[in-house]
N, C-alpha and C positions, 0 to 999 in steps of 0.2 A: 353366501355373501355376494351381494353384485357392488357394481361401480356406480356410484354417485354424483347424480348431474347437477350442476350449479349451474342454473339461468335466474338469478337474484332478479326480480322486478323492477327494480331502481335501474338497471339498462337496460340497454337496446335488445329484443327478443335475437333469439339466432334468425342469420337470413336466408336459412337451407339447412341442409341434412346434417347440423353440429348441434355443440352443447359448449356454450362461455367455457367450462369448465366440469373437470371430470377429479373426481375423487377417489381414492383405492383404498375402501378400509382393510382392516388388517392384514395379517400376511400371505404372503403369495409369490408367485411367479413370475416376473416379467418378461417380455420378448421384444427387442427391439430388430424391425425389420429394416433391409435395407430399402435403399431406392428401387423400387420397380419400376421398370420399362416394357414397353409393349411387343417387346419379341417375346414369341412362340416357344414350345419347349422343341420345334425341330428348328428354331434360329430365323423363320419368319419374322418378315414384319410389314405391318399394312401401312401402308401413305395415310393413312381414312382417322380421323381424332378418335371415332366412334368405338372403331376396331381395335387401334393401342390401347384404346381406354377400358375395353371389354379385358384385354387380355392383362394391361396390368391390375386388375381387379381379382380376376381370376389367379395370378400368381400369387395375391396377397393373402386370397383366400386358400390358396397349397400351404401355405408357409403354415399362416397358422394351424391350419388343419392338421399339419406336422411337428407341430404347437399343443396338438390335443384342446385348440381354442377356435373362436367362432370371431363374426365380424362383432357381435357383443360384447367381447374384450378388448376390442379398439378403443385406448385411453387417447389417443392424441394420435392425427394422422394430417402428415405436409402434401399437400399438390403443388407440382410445378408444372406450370403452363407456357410454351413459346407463342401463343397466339391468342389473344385475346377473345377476336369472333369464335374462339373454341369453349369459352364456358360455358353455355345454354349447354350445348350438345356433349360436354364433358358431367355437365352436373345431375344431369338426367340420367346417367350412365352410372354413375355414382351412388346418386340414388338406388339406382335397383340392387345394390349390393349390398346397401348399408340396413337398407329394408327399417328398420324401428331404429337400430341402433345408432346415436348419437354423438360421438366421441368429439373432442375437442378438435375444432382444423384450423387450418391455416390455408389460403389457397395463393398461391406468388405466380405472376407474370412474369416472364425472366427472360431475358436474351435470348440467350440460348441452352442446350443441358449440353452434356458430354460428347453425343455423334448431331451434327446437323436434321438427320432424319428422324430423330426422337422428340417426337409431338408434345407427350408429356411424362412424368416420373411421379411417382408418387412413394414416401415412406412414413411407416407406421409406426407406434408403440402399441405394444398389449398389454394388461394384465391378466393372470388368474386367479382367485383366491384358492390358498393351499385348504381351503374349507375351517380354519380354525378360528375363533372369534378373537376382536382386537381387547389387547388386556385391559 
């Protein structure tokens, strides 16, 4: 059983790598991830949007992995952004992670996040179906 995308015609298509809307039939698994940040798993971290944005992709993709799930479980996923000129160069980045998969986003410009030098953050939900049909 997979997850179910809702882009109803009567609105506005997605304007990038989402889906209006994701659906979870039957039962299953869920995982909700936290916010990722662009440090390194030895506690780097790059100035570069590119770089954080590489590496919080990459930690989202551990998690789930330790999830036993893939970026195709991603039912709904937040980006926070401190800089605007950084969306072309964060969404592209984004893109190569999410590959086909479509999950619902949200993407927020925001002051600031938690440390000054944290470009962007990004948290996830998954699901996975426990394989049984819905009754």
């Amino acid at each position: 059983m997979t997850l179910k995308k809702h882009n109803p015609s009567t609105i506005a298509a997605p304007a990038g790598a989402y889906s209006n809307g994701i659906s979870a039939p039957g039962s299953g698994r869920w995982l909700h991830i936290a916010g990722q940040v662009g440090i390194n798993v030895n506690g780097a971290l790059s100035e570069d949007i590119e770089q954080q944005a590489h590496v919080v992709w990459s930690n989202l993709l551990a998690v789930l992995a330790d999830a036993e799930m893939t970026v195709a479980n991603l039912v709904k996923v937040t980006h926070f952004l401190v800089r605007p000129n950084d969306m072309a160069a964060y969404a592209t980045v984004r893109a190569s992670y999410l590959l086909d998969a479509r999950p619902a986003s949200t993407v927020l410009i925001v002051q600031a996040l938690a440390k000054p030098q944290w470009l962007v953050e990004v948290d996830a939900v998954a699901w996975k179906s426990d394989g049984q049909e819905p009754a």
